[in-house]
C-alpha positions, 0 to 999 in steps of 0.5 A, a space after each residue: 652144376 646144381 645145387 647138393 640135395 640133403 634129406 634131414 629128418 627131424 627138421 622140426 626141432 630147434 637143431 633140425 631148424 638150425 641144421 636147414 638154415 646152415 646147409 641152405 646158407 651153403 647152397 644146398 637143396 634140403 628136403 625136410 622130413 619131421 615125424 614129431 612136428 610135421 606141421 612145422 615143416 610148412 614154415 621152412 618151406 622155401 625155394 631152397 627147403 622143400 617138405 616131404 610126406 614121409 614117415 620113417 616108421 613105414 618103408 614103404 613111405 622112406 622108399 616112395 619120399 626118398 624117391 620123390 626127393 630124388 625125382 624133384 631135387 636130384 641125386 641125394 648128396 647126404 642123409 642127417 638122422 635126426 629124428 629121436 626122443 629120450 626114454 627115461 625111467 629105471 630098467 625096472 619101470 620101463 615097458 616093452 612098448 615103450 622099449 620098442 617105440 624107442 627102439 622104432 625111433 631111433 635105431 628102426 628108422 635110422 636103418 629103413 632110410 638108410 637102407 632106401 637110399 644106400 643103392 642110389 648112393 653106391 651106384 653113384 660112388 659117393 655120398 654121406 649118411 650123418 647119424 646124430 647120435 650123443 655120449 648116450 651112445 658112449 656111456 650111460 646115465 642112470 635112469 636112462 637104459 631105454 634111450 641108452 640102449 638104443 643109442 649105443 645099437 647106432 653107434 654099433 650100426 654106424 661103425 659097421 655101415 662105416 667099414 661096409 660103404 667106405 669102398 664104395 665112396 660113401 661116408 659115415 659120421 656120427 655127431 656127439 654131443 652131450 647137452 644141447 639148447 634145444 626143445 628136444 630136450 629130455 622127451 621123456 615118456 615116464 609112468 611117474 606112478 610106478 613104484 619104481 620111482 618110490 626105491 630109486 628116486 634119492 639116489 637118481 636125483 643125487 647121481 644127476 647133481 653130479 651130471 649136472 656140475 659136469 654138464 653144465 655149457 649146453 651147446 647151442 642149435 647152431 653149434 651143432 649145425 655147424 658140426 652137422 654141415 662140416 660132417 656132411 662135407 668132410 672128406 676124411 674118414 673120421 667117424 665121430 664128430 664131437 661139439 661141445 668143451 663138455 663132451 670133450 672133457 668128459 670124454 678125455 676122463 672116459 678114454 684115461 679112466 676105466 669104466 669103475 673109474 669113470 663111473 665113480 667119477 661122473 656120478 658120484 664125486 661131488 662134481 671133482 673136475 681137478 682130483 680123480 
């Protein structure tokens, strides 16, 4: 039997890197796809890592490479989205461009690769499509609309996709982290001239104390490989994969507290981990 084939776009970073090392060290084929850092993928290359000349903004381009990987390293077994950058600024100072390069990232492109290789997957009757997303798809941080908004349209996308495919053999998974030890860090495309920034730069600086003091054991790259590859092979129909005793925590608070609560507990309590 030959090797699984993985597609993985955003390989570049220090988690894509991570997440190739661990599915190659299992036996898997892995064609690697970077719009940021296509350069790199040179140096993963390997005879079980091979790079892929496709851009995720352009169907036709996710069309001709999932081919190509279909063609030269067979059935495609899983799909990890990982390609993304982090818009910040407050609501007001955000421009619609900048909105829509978000949005073309990180929902537009999921949904181009998605769509091409969905067919291949139901006519083979199995297959799993591992969205990585973050509590920014559960919740929002002040000062992050932009990336915030779009992470929670995947969410909305992957419990969708997850009730249409899952007749037809197919898996959905969602990985939630929260922070991560990664060079992706906090991409941010902020115009730090706009007036914006003078009204609400205090009280953003205050708010992110207190997600600081909740925050504060970043997961390391190859935690959240080993949590990519577990979603990937898991056969259950569980959805959302968390990593991290962060995420846990703030998501126990989430999930007992309603949304004020909550609020007032994350942003503004002085960081009261014990007391509500």
């Amino acid at each position: 039997m030959s090797n699984p084939v993985l597609l993985l776009n955003g390989a570049a970073g220090a988690i894509g890197e991570a997440a190739v090392k661990r599915f190659s060290a299992e036996g898997w084929n892995v064609a690697v796809v970077s719009l940021s850092h296509p350069e790199r993928l040179r140096e993963l290359a390997s005879d079980t890592v091979t790079p892929i000349d496709m851009d995720i903004r352009d169907a036709k381009s996710v069309k001709d490479g999932i081919a190509s990987v279909e063609n030269s390293l067979g059935p495609i077994e899983a799909i990890v989205n990982n390609e993304g950058f982090v818009l910040a600024g407050s609501v007001e100072q955000l421009s619609l461009e900048e909105l829509h390069r978000q949005f073309d990232l990180l929902v537009y492109s999921l949904v181009r690769v998605i769509q091409a290789a969905l067919p291949l997957m139901r006519e083979r009757g199995r297959g799993a499509i591992v969205n990585v997303s973050s509590v920014g798809g559960l919740f929002a941080f002040p000062s992050m609309g932009g990336y915030h908004s779009a992470r929670f349209a995947v969410e909305g996308l992957s419990e969708a996709l997850r009730l249409e495919v899952m007749p037809f053999g197919i898996r959905v998974k969602i990985i939630e982290t929260a922070v991560a030890q990664s060079d992706f860090g906090f991409r941010i495309i902020r115009d730090n001239t706009h007036p914006a920034n003078a009204i609400y730069g205090d009280t953003m600086r205050r708010y992110w104390l207190e997600i600081g003091a909740k925050l504060n054991s970043p997961s390391t790259p190859e935690e959240i490989a080993d949590a990519i590859f577990h979603a990937a092979t898991d056969p259950s129909e569980t959805l959302r994969h968390y990593v991290g005793e962060d995420i846990k925590h703030v998501m126990g608070e989430f999930r007992r507290r309603n949304y004020e609560d909550f609020a007032n507990w994350m942003f503004r309590n002085g960081g009261d981990r014990e007391n509500p």
